[in-house]
N, C-alpha and C positions, 0 to 999 in steps of 0.2 A: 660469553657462551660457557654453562658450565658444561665440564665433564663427568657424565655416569660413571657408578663406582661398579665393577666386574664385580664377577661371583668369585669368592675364593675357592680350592677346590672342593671343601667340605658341603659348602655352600652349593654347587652345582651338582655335588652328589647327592644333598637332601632333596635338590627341588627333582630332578631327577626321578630317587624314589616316588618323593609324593604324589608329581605328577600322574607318574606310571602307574603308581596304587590305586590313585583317584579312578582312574582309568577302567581300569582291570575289574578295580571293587565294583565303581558303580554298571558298566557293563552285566557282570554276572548274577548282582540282585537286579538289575532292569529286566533280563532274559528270564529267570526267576520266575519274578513276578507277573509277568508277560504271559507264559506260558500256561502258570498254576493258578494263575486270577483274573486275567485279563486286564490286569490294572499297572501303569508308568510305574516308576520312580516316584515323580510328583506325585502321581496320585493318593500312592501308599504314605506318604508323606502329610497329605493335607488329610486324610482322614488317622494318621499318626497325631497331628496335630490338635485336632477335633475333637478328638477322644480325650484328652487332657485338658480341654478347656471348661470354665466352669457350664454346666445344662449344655454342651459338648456342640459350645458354637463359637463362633469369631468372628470379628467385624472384618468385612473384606479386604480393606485395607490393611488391620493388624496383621491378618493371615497372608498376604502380599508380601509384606516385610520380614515374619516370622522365615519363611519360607527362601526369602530374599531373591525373589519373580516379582514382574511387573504385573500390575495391575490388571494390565487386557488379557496376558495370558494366563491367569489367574481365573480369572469371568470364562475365559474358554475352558477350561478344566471344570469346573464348577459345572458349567453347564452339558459338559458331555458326562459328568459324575449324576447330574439331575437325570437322567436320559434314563440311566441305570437305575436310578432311588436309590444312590447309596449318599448322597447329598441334597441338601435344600434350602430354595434363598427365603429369607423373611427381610422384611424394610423393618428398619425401628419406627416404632411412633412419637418418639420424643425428637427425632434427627433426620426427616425425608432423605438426605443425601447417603446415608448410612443402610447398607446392607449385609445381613449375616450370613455365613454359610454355616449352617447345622447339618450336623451327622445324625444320617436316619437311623434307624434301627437294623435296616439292613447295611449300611454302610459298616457298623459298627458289628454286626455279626461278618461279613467278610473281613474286618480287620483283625478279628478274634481269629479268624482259619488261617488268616496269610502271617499273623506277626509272629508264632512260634518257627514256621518254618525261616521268615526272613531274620528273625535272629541266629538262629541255628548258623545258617551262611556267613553273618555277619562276624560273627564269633569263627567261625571254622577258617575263614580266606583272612581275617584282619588278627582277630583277638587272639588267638589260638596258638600264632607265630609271633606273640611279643610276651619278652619280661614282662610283672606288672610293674615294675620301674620305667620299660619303655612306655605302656601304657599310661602311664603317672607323667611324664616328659610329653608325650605326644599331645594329652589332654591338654596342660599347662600349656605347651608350646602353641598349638592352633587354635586353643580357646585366647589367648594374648593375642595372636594374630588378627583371628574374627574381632575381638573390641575394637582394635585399631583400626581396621576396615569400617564396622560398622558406624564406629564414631568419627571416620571421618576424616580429610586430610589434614594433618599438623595434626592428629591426636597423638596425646602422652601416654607414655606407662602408668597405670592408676592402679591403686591398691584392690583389692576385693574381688569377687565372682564375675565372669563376662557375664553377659549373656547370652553367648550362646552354649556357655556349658551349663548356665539357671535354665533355659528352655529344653535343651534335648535335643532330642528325638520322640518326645512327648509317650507313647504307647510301647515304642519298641524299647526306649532305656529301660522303662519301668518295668516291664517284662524281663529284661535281661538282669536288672539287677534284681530281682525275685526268683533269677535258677540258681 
């Protein structure tokens, strides 16, 4: 039987923070959003997403994993996003099993109204209260974290870009690093 290795106390005060942050942060842009758009987290998210993609579509699957949600609740988003028109499915013709979601014209004019405001936020409760040293640590540190998760148990430390700091936050990075 092995034994688990404790948290040192550095260690318990980071997870701590993070957790708390996670918490706080994603709570106040969820109410945000909620409020000024009628639109999740996720939501603002999968048309963040959409918006970045090339002719501002993704196969459901990739958008599934991008997102890192399952698949059914993915189709349920999607389809309460259709309800709106702010999203829309097409089948591929080369792949029957294959379905895209594209960002309509209005999907993408609501994400043009909600993403200056939800940077603002993002920046004001996260970015606002860090060195960019911390900022540079923070990225480095959860972007290594995410590869490791994403690639998997027994994954190594690899050289080069994660992916999820190549992906983003699709709409809202690129807006952010354009103020």
């Amino acid at each position: 039987m092995s034994h688990a290795r404790g948290l040192n106390e550095e260690e318990k005060r980071a997870w701590t923070a993070f957790t708390t942050a996670h918490a706080l942060l994603y709570r106040r842009l969820e109410q945000r959003l909620k409020s000024d758009f009628g639109l999740s987290g996720l939501q603002y998210e999968i048309l963040a997403r959409l918006s970045g993609a090339p002719d501002r579509e993704m196969r459901m699957a990739e958008l599934a994993g991008a997102l890192v949600n399952s698949k059914s609740g993915l189709t349920y988003q999607i389809g309460q996003m259709e309800k709106a028109e702010l999203v829309r499915r097409r089948s591929c013709p080369s792949d029957e099993r294959a379905v895209y979601a594209v960002l309509t014209d209005e999907g993408m004019a609501l994400l043009e109204r909600a993403a200056p405001g939800h940077v603002e936020l993002v920046r004001e409760l996260l970015f606002d209260a860090l060195t960019p040293d911390q900022v540079r640590a923070l990225a480095d540190g959860l972007g290594e974290a995410s590869r490791r998760m994403a690639a998997g148990p027994g994954a190594t430390r690899a050289h080069g870009t994660d992916r999820a700091t190549r992906s983003g936050h699709g709409f809202e990075i690129a807006a952010a690093l354009k103020a």
